[in-house]
BALOBA-1460 file (C-alpha; in Angstrom, 3 decimals):
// residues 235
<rec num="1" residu="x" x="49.989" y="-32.817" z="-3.585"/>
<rec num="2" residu="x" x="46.670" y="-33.602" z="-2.312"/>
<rec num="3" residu="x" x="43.203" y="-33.453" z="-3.818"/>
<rec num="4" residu="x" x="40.112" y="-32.586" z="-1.151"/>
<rec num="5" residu="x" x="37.220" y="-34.029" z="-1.386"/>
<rec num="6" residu="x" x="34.176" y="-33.941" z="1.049"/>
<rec num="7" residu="x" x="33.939" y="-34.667" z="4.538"/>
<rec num="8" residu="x" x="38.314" y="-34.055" z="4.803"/>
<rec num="9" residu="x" x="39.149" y="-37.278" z="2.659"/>
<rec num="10" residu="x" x="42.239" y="-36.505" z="0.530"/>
<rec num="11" residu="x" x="42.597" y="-38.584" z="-2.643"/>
<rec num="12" residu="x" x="45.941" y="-38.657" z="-4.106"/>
<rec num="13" residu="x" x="46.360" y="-36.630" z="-7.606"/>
<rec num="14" residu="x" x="49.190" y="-37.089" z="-10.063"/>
<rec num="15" residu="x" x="52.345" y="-38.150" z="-9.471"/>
<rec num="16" residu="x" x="54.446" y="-38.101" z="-6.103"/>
<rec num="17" residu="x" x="55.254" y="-34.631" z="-6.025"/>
<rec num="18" residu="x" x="59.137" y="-33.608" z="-6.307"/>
<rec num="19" residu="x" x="60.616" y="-32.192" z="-2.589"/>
<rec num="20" residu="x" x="63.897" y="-30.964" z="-1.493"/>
<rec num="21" residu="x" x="65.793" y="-34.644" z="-0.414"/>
<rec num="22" residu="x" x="65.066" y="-34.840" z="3.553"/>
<rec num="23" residu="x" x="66.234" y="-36.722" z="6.152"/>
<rec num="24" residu="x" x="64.548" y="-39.658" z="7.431"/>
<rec num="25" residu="x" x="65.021" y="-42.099" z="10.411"/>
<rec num="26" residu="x" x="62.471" y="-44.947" z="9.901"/>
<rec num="27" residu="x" x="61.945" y="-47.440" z="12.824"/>
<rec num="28" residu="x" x="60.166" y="-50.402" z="11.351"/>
<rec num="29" residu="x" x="61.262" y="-50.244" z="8.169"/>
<rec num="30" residu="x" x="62.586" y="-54.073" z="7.603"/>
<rec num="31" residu="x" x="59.562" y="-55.617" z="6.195"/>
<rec num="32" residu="x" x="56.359" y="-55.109" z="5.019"/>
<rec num="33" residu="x" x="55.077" y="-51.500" z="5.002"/>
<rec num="34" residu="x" x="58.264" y="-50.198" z="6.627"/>
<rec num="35" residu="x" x="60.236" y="-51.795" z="3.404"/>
<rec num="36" residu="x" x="57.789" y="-50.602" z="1.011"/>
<rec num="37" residu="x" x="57.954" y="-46.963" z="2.362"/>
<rec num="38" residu="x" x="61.876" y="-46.844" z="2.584"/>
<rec num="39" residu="x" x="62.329" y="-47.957" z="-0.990"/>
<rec num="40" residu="x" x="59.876" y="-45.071" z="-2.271"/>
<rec num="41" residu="x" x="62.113" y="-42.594" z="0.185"/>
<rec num="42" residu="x" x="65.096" y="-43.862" z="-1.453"/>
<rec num="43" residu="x" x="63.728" y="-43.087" z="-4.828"/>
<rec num="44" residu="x" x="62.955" y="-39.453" z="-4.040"/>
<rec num="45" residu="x" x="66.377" y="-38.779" z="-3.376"/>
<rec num="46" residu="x" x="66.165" y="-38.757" z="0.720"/>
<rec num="47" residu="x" x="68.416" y="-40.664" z="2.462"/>
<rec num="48" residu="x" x="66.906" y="-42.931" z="4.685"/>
<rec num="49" residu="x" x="68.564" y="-44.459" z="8.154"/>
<rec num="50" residu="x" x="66.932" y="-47.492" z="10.009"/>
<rec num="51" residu="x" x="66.882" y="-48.146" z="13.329"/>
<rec num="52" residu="x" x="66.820" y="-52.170" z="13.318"/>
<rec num="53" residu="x" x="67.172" y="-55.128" z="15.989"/>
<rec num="54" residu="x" x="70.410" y="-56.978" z="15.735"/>
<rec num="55" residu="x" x="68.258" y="-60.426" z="14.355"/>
<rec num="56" residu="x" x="66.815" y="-58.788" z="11.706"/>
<rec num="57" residu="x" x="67.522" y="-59.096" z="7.890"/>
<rec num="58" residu="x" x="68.749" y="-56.054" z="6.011"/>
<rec num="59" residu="x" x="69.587" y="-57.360" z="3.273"/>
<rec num="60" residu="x" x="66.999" y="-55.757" z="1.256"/>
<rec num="61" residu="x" x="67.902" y="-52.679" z="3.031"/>
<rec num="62" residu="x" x="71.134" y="-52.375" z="2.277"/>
<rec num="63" residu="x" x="70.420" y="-53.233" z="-1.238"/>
<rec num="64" residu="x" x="68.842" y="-49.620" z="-0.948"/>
<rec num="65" residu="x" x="71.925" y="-48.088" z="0.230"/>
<rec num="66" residu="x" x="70.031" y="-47.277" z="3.466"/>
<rec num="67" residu="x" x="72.155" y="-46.522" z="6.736"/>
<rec num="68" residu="x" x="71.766" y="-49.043" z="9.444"/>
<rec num="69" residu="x" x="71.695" y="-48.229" z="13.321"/>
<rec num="70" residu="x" x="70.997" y="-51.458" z="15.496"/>
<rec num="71" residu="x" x="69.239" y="-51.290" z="18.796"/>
<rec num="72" residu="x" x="66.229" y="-51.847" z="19.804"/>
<rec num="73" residu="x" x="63.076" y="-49.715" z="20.642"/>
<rec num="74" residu="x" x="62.053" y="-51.331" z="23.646"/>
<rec num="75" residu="x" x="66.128" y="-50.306" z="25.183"/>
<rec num="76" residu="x" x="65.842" y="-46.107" z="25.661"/>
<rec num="77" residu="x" x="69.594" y="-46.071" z="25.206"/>
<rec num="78" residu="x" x="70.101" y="-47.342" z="21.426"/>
<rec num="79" residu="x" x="66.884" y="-45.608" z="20.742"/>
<rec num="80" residu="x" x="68.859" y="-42.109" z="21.405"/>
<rec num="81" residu="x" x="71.718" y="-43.017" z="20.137"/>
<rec num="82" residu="x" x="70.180" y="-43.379" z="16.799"/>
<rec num="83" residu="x" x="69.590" y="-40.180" z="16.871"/>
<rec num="84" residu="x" x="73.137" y="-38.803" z="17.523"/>
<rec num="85" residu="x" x="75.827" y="-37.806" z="15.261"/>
<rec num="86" residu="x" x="73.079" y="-36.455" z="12.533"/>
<rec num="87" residu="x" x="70.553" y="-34.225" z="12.151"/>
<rec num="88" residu="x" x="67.417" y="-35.805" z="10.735"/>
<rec num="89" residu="x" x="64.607" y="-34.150" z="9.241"/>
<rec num="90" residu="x" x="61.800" y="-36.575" z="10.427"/>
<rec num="91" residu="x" x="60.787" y="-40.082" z="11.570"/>
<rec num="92" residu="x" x="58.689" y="-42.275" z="10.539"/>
<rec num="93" residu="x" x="57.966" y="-45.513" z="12.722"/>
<rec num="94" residu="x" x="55.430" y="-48.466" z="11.459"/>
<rec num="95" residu="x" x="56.455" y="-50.288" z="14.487"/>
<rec num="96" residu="x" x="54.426" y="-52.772" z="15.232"/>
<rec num="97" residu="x" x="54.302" y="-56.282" z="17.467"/>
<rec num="98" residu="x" x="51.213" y="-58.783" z="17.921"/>
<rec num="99" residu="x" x="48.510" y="-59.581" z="20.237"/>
<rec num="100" residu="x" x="50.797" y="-61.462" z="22.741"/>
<rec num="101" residu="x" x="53.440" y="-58.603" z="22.263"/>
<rec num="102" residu="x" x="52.128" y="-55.495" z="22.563"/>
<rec num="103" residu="x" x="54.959" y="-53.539" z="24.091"/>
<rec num="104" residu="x" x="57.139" y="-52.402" z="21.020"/>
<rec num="105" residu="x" x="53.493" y="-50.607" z="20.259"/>
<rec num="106" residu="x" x="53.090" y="-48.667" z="22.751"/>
<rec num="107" residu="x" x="56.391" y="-48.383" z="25.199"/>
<rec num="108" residu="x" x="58.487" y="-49.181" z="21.941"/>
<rec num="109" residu="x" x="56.768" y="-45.978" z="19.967"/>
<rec num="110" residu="x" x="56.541" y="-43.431" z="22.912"/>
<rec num="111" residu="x" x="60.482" y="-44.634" z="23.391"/>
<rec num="112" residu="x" x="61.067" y="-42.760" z="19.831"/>
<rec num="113" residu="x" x="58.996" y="-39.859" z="20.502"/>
<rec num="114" residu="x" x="60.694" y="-38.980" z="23.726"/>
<rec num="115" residu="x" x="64.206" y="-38.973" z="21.834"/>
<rec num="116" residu="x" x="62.523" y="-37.384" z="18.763"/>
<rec num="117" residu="x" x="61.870" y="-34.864" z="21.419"/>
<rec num="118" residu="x" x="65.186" y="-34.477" z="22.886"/>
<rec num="119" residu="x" x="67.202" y="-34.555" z="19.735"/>
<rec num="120" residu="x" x="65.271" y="-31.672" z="18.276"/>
<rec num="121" residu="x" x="63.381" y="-33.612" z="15.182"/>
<rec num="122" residu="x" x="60.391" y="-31.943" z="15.127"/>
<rec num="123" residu="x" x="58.443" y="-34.080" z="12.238"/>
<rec num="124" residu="x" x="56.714" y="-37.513" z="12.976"/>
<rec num="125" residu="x" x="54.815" y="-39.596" z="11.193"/>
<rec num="126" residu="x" x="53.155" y="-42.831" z="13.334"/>
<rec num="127" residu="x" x="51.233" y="-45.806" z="11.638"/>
<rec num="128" residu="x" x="49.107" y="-47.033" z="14.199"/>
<rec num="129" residu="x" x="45.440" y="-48.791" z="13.592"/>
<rec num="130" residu="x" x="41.754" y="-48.007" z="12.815"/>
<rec num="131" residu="x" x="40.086" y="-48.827" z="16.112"/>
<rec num="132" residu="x" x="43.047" y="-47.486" z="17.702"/>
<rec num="133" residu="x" x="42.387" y="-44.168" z="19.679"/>
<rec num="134" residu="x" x="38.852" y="-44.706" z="20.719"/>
<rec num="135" residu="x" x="37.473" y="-46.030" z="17.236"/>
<rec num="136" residu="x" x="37.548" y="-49.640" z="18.143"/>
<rec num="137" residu="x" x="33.621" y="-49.465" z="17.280"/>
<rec num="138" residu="x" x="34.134" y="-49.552" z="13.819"/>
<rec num="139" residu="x" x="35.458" y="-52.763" z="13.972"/>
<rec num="140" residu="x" x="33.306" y="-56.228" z="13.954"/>
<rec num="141" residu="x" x="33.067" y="-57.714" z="17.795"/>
<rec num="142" residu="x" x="35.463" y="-60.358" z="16.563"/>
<rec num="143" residu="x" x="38.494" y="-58.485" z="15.785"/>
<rec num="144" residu="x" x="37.702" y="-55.972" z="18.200"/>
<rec num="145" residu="x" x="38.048" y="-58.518" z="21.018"/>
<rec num="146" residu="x" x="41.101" y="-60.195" z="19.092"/>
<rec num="147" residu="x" x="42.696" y="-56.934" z="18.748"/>
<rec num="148" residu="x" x="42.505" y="-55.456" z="22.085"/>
<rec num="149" residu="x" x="45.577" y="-55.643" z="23.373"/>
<rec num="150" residu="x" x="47.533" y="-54.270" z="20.414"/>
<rec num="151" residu="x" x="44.989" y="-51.784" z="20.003"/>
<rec num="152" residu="x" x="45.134" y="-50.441" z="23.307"/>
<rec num="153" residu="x" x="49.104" y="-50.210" z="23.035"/>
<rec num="154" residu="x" x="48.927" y="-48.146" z="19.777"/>
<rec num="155" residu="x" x="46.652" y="-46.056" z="21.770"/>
<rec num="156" residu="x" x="48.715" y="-44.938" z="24.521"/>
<rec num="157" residu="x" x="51.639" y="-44.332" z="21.533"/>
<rec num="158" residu="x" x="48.824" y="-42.156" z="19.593"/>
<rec num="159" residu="x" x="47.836" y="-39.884" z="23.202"/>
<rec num="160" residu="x" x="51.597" y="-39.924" z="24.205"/>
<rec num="161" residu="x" x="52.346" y="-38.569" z="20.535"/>
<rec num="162" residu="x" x="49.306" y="-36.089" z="20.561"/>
<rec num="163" residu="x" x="50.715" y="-34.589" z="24.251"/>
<rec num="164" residu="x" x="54.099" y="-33.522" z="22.453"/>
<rec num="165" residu="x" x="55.435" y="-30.307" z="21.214"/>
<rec num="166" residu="x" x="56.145" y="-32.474" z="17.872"/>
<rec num="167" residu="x" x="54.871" y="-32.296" z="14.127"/>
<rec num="168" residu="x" x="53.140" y="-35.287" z="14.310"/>
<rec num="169" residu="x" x="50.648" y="-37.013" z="11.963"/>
<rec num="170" residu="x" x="49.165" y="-40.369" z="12.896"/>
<rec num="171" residu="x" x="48.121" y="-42.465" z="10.012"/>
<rec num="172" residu="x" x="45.103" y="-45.756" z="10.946"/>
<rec num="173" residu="x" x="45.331" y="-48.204" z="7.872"/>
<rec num="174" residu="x" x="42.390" y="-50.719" z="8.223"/>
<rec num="175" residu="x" x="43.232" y="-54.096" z="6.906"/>
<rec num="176" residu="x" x="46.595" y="-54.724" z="5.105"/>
<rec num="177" residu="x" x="47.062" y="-57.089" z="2.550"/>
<rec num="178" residu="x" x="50.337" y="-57.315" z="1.159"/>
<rec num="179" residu="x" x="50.353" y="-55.653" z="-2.732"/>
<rec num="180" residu="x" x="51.520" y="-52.536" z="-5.046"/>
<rec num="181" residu="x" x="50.298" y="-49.399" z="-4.739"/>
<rec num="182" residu="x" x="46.956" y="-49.048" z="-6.490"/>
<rec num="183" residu="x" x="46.835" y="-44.762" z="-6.717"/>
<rec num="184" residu="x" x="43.171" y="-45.108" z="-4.657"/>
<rec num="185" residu="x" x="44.254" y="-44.184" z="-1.242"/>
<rec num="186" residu="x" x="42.116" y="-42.111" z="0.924"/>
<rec num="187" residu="x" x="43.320" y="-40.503" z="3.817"/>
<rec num="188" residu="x" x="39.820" y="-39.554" z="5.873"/>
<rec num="189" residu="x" x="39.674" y="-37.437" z="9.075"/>
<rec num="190" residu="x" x="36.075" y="-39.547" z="9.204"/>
<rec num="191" residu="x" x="36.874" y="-41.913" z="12.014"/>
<rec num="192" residu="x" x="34.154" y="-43.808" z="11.147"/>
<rec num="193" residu="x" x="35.971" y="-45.385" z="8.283"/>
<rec num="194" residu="x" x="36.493" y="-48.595" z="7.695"/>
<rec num="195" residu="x" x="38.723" y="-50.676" z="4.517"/>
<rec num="196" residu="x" x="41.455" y="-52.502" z="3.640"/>
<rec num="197" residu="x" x="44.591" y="-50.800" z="1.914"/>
<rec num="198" residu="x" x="47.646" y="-52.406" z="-0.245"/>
<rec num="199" residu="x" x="51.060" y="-52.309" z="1.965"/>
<rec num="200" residu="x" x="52.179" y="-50.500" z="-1.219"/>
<rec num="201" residu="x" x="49.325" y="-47.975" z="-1.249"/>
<rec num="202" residu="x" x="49.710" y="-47.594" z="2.126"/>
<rec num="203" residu="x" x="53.555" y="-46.721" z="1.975"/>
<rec num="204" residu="x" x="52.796" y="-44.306" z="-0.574"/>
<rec num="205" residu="x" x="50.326" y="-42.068" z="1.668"/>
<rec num="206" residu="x" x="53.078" y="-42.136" z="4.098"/>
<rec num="207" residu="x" x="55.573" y="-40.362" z="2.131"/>
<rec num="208" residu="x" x="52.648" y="-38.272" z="0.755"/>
<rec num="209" residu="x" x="51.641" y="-37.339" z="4.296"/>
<rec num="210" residu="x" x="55.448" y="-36.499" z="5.382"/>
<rec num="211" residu="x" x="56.107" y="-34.391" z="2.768"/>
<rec num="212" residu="x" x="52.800" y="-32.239" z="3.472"/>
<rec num="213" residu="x" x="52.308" y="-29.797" z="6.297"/>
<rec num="214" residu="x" x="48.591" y="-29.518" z="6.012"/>
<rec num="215" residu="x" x="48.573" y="-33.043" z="7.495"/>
<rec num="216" residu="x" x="50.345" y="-31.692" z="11.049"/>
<rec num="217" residu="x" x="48.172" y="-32.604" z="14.011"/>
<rec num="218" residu="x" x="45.673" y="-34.876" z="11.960"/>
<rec num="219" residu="x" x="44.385" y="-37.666" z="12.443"/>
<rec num="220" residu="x" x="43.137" y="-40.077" z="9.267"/>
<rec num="221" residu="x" x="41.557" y="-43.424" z="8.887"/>
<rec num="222" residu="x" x="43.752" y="-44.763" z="5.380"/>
<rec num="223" residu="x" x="42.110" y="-47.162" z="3.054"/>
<rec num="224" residu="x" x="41.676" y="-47.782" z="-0.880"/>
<rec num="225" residu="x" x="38.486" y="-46.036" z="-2.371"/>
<rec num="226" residu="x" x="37.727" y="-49.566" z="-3.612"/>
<rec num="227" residu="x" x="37.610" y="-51.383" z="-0.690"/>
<rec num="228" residu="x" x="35.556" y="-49.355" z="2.294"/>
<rec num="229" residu="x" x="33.585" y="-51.649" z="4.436"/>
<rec num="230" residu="x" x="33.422" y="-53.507" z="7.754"/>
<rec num="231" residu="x" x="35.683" y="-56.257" z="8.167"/>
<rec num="232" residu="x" x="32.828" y="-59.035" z="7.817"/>
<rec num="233" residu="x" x="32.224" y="-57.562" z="4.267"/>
<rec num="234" residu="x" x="35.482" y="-58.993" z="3.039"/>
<rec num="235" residu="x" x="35.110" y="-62.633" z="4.777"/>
């Protein structure tokens, strides 16, 4: 459940709520973010699949009990064969590469959509960036410039994502530290919004948001109540 608050920022209340088990196909879901948001999945009761690349550890995965599909997103095949043989709920995809490798953020995301598309899975949840989407001004000229590329990527996933006939809800985080959940997330349709949020904070607004259809076709900036700000303010 969500509490509202002004200006469209939600502020988590109570516990996770309890859901009918769904679903899920994660892509991105090996580390970080991705990990932290499969193992809170897992502990609703969904089951959870994961799209992975053949190098990649699944150890902790597995340790889950989490079904594992290798391919990769970049290769349009695997991509829709992971979707074959079931009949998932939703997707969730954290993808994400690095300055000098954009391409799993955009080509690599709009690669899941298209099947998500095909295969009839209606609900989509994308992690993407704040300054992504045309909100690169809230970010200091440093890590604007730094950023560009990968920014500009997870913007032509967000307006490929936006032009579908999908259930989609795109999630920015601002900076992301690695830590537990803290129960401060905000999730702000203010695109001026700027913060850092935990990896474990941040996983928890994505099952939050997945579970609730009042977040279809929105838009929010995510970060901890505790730590708005520009990105100079934390240096």
């Amino acid at each position: 459940m969500f509490c509202r608050l002004v200006i469209a920022v939600f502020l988590l209340c109570g516990d996770m709520a309890t859901a009918a088990a769904s679903d899920v196909l994660m892509f991105g879901a090996t580390r970080n973010t991705g990990l932290e948001t499969a193992k809170l999945l897992v502990g609703r009761g969904d089951a959870v699949t994961a799209f992975v690349r053949q190098t990649s550890d699944v150890a902790a995965l597995e340790e889950l009990g989490v079904s594992i599909v290798l391919g990769d997103a970049l290769d349009t095949a695997t991509v829709e064969t992971a979707f074959e043989g079931r009949s998932f709920d939703s997707v969730v995809s954290t993808l994400g590469g690095s300055v000098r490798n954009t391409a799993v953020d955009g080509q690599g995301n709009i690669n899941v959509f298209a099947a998500a598309e095909n295969a009839g899975v209606r609900r989509v949840v994308l992690v993407t960036a704040i300054g992504a989407g045309g909100t690169e001004n809230v970010l200091q000229e440093g890590a604007r410039q730094f950023l560009k590329p990968v920014l500009d990527a997870k913007t032509l996933a967000e307006n490929d994502l936006k032009a579908r006939d999908l259930d989609w809800t795109i999630l920015r985080p601002g900076q992301l530290p690695e830590g537990p959940a803290t129960g401060k997330g905000l999730m702000s349709e203010d695109q001026t919004l700027m913060g850092r949020i935990s990896m474990g904070e941040l996983a928890y607004l994505i099952v939050q948001a997945l579970k609730e259809d009042s977040t279809i076709g929105k838009v929010f900036h995510v970060v901890d109540r505790d730590m708005t700000g520009s990105f100079s303010s934390f240096d």
